[in-house]
C-alpha positions as CSV (number, residue, x, y, z in Angstrom):
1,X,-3.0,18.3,-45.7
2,X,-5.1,15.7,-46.7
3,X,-3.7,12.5,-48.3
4,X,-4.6,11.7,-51.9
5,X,-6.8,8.7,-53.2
6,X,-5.8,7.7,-57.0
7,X,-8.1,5.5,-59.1
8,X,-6.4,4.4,-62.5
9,X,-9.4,3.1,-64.8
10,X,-9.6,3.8,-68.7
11,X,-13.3,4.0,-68.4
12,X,-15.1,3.4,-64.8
13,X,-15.5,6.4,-62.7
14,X,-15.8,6.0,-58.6
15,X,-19.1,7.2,-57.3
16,X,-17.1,8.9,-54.6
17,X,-15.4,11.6,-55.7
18,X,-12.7,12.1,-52.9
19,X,-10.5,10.0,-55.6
20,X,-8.2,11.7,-58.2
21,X,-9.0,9.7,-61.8
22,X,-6.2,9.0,-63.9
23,X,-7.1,7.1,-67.3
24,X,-3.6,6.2,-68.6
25,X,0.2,5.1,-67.8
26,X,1.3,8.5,-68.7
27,X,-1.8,10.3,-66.7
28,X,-0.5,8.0,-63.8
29,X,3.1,8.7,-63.5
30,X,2.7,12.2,-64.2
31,X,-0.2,12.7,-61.1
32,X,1.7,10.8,-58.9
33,X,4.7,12.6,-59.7
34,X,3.4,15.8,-59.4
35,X,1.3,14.6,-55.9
36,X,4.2,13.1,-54.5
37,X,3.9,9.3,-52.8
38,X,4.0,11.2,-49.5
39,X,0.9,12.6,-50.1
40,X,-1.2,9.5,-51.1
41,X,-3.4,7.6,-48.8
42,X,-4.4,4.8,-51.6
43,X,-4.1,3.8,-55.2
44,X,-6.8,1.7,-56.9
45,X,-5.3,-0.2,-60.0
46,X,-7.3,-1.2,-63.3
47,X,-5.2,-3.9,-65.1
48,X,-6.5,-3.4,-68.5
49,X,-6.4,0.7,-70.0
50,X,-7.3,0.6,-73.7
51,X,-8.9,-1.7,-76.6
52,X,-5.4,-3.8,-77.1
53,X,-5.5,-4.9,-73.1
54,X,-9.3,-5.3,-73.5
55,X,-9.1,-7.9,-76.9
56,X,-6.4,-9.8,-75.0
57,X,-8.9,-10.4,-72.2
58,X,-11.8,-11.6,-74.7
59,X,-8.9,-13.6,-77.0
60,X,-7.4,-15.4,-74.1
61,X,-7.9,-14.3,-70.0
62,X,-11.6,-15.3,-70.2
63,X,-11.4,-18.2,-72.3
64,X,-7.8,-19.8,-71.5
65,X,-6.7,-17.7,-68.1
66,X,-3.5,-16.3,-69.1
67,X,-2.6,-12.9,-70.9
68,X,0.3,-12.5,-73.0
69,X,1.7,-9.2,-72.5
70,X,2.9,-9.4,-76.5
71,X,-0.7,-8.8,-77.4
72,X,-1.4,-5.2,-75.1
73,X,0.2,-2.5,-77.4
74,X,-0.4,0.0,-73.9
75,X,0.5,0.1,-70.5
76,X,-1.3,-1.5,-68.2
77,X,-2.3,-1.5,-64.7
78,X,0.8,-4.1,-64.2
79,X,2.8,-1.3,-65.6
80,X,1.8,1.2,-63.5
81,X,2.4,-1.3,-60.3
82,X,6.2,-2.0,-61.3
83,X,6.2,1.5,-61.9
84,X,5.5,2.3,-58.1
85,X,7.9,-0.7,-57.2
86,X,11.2,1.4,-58.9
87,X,9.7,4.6,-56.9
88,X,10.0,2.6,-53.5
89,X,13.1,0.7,-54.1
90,X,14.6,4.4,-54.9
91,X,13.4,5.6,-51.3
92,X,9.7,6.7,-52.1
93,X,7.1,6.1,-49.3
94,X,5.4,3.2,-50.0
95,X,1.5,3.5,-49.9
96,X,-1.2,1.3,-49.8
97,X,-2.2,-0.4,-53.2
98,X,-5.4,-1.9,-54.5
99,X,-6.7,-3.2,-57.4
100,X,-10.4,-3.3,-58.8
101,X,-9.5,-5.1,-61.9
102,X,-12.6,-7.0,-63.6
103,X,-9.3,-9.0,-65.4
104,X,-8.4,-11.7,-62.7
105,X,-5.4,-12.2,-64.1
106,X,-4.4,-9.2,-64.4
107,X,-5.2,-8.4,-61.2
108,X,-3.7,-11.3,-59.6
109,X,-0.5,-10.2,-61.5
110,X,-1.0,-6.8,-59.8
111,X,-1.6,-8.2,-56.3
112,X,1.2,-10.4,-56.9
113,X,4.2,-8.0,-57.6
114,X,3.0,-5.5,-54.9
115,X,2.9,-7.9,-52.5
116,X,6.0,-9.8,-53.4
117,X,7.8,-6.3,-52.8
118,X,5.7,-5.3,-49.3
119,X,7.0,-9.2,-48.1
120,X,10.6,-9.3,-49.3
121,X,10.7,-5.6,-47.2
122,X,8.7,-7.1,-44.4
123,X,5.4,-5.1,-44.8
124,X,2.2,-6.5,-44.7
125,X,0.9,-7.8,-47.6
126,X,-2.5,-5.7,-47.7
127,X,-2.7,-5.4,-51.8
128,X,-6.0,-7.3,-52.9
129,X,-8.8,-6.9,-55.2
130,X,-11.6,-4.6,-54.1
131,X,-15.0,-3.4,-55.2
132,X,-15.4,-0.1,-56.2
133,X,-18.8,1.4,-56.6
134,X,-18.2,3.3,-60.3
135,X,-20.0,4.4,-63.4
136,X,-19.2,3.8,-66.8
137,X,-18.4,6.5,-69.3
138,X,-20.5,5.8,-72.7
């Protein structure tokens, strides 16, 4: 069987369409869930996944470089990377993460935990920020 590509994004679509597109926390958890870790090659991370992440980045990421989580009334991207994190710590294959994050921050939050957990369980630390060639639904 062929191992399963998962891009999370609230509005970008991949021009490739070999990935699996989630738009949500819930979406997430529930297609990887149902895929099984085992069965996924990659997962592609947006940070911000709704209008509450998206006014923190113009009120603050752009303009001061920091997000406060008190301000995103949704999961995030972040979530759905400590989300994967419980999954491995309970025994779950651990699969190769990447975020495409336009939020820097965010992103470096992202790249941060995942990484923090592939070096405290000596892995390489592969998670970075990638370019994704997408669309944008209107």
């Amino acid at each position: 069987m062929e191992k399963k590509k998962i891009y999370l994004d609230d509005v970008r679509t991949p021009n490739d369409n070999s990935w699996i597109i989630v738009r949500n926390y819930d979406e997430f958890v529930s297609n990887v869930s149902e895929i099984g870790l085992e069965n996924i090659e990659v997962i592609s991370l947006d940070h911000d996944l709704g209008d509450s992440a998206m006014q923190e980045w113009y009120n603050n990421v752009r303009t001061f470089g920091k997000i406060d989580y008190n301000n995103i009334t949704e999961k995030t991207g972040y979530d759905c990377a400590k989300w994967l994190i419980e999954q491995w710590v309970f025994g779950k294959p651990v699969v190769d993460v990447y975020t495409h994050s336009a939020n820097f921050v965010g992103a470096l939050n992202i790249i941060g935990v995942i990484n923090g957990y592939r070096k405290h369980n000596g892995l390489n630390e592969n998670c970075k920020r990638v370019k994704i060639p997408h669309t944008v639904k209107e």
